[in-house]
N, C-alpha and C positions, 0 to 999 in steps of 0.2 A: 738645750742647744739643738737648731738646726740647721743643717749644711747644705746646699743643693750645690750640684755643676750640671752643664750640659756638655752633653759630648756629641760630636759629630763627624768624628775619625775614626780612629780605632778604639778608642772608648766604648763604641757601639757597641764589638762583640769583643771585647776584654777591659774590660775596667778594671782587674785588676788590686783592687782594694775592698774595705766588706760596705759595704752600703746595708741602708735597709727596705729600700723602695727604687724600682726603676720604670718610669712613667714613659711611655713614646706620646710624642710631641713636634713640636714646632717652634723655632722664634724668628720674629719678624726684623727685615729690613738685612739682611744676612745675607748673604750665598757662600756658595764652596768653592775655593779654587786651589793650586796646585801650586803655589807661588812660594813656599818654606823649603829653606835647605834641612835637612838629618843629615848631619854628618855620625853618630856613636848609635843609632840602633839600626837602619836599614842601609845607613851609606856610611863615606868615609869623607873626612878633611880634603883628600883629593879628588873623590868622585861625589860628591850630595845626593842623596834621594830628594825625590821632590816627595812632600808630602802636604796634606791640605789644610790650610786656613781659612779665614773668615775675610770677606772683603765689604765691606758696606755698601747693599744696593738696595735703596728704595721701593717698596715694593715688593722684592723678595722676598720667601721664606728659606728654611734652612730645615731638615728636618732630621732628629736626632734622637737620643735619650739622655733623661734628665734624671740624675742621681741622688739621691738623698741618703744623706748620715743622718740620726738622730743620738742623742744622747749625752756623753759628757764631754766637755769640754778637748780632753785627753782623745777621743775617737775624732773629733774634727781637726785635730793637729796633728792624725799618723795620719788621715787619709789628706789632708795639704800638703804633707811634707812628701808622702807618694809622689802624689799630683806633681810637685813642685821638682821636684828631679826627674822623672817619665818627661813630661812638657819643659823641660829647660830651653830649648830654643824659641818659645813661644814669650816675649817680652810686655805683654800686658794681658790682667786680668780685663776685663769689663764683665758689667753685672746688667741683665737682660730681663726680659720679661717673656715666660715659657709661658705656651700655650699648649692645650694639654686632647689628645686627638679625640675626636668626637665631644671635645664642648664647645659652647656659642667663641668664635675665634674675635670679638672686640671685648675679651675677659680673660685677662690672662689668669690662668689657672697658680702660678705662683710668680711674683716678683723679687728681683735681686737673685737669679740664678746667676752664678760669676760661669764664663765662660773665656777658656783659654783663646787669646785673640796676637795677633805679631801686628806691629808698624809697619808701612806700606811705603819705607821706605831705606833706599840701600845704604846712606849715609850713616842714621842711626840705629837703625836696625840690623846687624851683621850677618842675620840669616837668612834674610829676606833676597829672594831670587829674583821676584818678579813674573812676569808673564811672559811665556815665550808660544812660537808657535807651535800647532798641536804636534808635529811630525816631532819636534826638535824634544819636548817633552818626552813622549811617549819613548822614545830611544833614551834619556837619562832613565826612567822609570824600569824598561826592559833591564839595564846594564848594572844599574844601580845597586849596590850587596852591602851589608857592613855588618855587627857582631849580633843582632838580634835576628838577621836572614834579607830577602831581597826586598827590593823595591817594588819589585812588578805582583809580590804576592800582599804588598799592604793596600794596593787598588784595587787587585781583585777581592780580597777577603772584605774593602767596604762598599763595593760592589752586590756582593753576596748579604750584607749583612743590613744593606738598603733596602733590597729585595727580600730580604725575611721582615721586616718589620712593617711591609707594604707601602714604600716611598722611596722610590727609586729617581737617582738625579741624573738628567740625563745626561746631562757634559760627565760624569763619572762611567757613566754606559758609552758613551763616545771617545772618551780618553784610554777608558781600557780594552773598545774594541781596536786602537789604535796600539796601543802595547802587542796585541796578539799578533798583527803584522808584522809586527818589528821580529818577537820573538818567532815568528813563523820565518822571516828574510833569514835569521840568523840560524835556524838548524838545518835549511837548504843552502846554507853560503854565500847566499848573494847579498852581503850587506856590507864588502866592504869598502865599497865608497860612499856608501852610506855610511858609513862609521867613520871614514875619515872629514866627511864632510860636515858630522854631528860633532865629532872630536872640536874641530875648529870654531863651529858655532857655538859651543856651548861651553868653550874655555873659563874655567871661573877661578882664574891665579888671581884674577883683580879681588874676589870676595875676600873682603878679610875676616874669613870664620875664628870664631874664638877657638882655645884650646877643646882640643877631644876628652871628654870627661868620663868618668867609670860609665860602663854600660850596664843596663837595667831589664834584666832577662826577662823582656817580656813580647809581646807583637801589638808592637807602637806602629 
C-alpha cells in the first residue's frame, strides 16, 4: 500500500502523522488563497481564522510537500483518519499530479496525490469565506485566536516555512507583511476605528458554520 497527500498549509512544517518520504515539489493549475474559515484550532465559531486553500487557476503552480505512507493497510487508515479530523473544514479530497523539484516539470513525478481542497462556494460549503480585501483580511488574521493558538502565527509559520524550502508565494509575503501593520496599529493604539470599521466589514452571523468540534492539539 501506498498513500501520498500533498500539503501546502501547515502540513509543510507539521504533518503531524509518521509518513515515510517527504519530497518538496509542485502541482499544477492551483494557487493559494485565504478564503477558509477555522473556527476549533486557530479561531472560533464567533471569530474565524482565515486559513488557506486551493482555488483553481490555470497556469498556476502551488508549491508544497508531498507525503508518503508506505506499508500496511492499517498505517494508511491512522494517517486518513488523522488527516480527516486536522482538515475537517476542508469538504473535498481531489487527487492531483505532483511534480517533484528539479525534475523535467511535463512529468509528473507521482500521479493521484489526493490533496485537501474546499468548494468555492458559501451555499454549500459552510466554511467557505470567500475573498475579501487585503486590509479586511489581514485584521481577521491579526485578531483571530482559538484552542490550538493565533491566527497571525499560522501565516507567518507558512511563511517561514515557504522560505525554508526555497519557494516563497508571494501574496503570502504580502498578506503577512499586511498582518504586521495591523498588529503594529494595535500595540500603539491606534486601531480603533480600524476595528470598528473591520468589526462591521467583516460580520459573519450570516455564515452558518457547523458545530465546534474537539480540538486537535496541533499548529494547523
Amino acid at each position: 500500500m501506498v498513500f501520498w497527500v500533498f500539503g501546502y498549509g501547515s502540513l509543510v512544517w507539521n504533518p503531524g502523522f509518521d509518513y515515510d518520504e517527504k519530497v518538496i515539489g509542485f502541482i499544477k493549475d492551483y494557487k493559494r488563497v485565504f478564503d477558509l474559515a477555522c473556527i476549533d484550532h486557530r479561531g472560533t465559531p464567533e471569530r474565524p481564522a482565515r486559513t488557506c486553500t486551493l482555488e483553481f487557476s490555470e497556469g498556476s503552480v502551488c508549491w508544497g510537500a508531498a507525503f508518503c505512507v508506505r506499508g500496511s493497510p492499517d498505517e494508511e487508515r491512522k494517517a486518513m483518519e488523522y488527516l480527516e479530523r486536522r482538515e475537517c473544514e476542508y469538504d473535498q479530497k481531489t487527487y492531483v499530479d505532483f511534480y517533484k523539484e528539479g525534475d523535467d516539470d511535463t512529468r509528473a513525478a507521482v500521479t493521484g496525490v489526493m490533496v485537501f481542497t474546499s468548494t468555492p462556494d458559501k451555499e454549500s460549503n459552510k466554511y467557505y469565506l470567500g475573498p475579501a480585501p487585503l486590509e479586511e483580511m489581514a485584521w481577521q488574521i491579526a485578531t483571530a485566536h482559538g484552542p490550538c493558538g493565533n491566527n497571525r502565527d499560522y501565516i507567518f509559520l507558512l511563511e517561514k516555512a515557504l522560505f525554508n524550502i526555497g519557494h516563497e508565494d508571494d501574496f503570502v509575503i504580502k498578506l503577512a507583511s499586511e498582518v504586521r501593520k495591523v498588529l503594529a496599529a494595535l500595540k500603539v493604539g491606534s486601531s480603533s476605528s480600524m476595528e470598528k470599521n473591520m468589526t462591521m466589514r467583516m460580520s459573519v452571523d450570516s455564515i452558518p458554520l457547523l458545530p465546534l468540534v474537539e480540538a486537535i492539539s496541533m499548529n494547523s
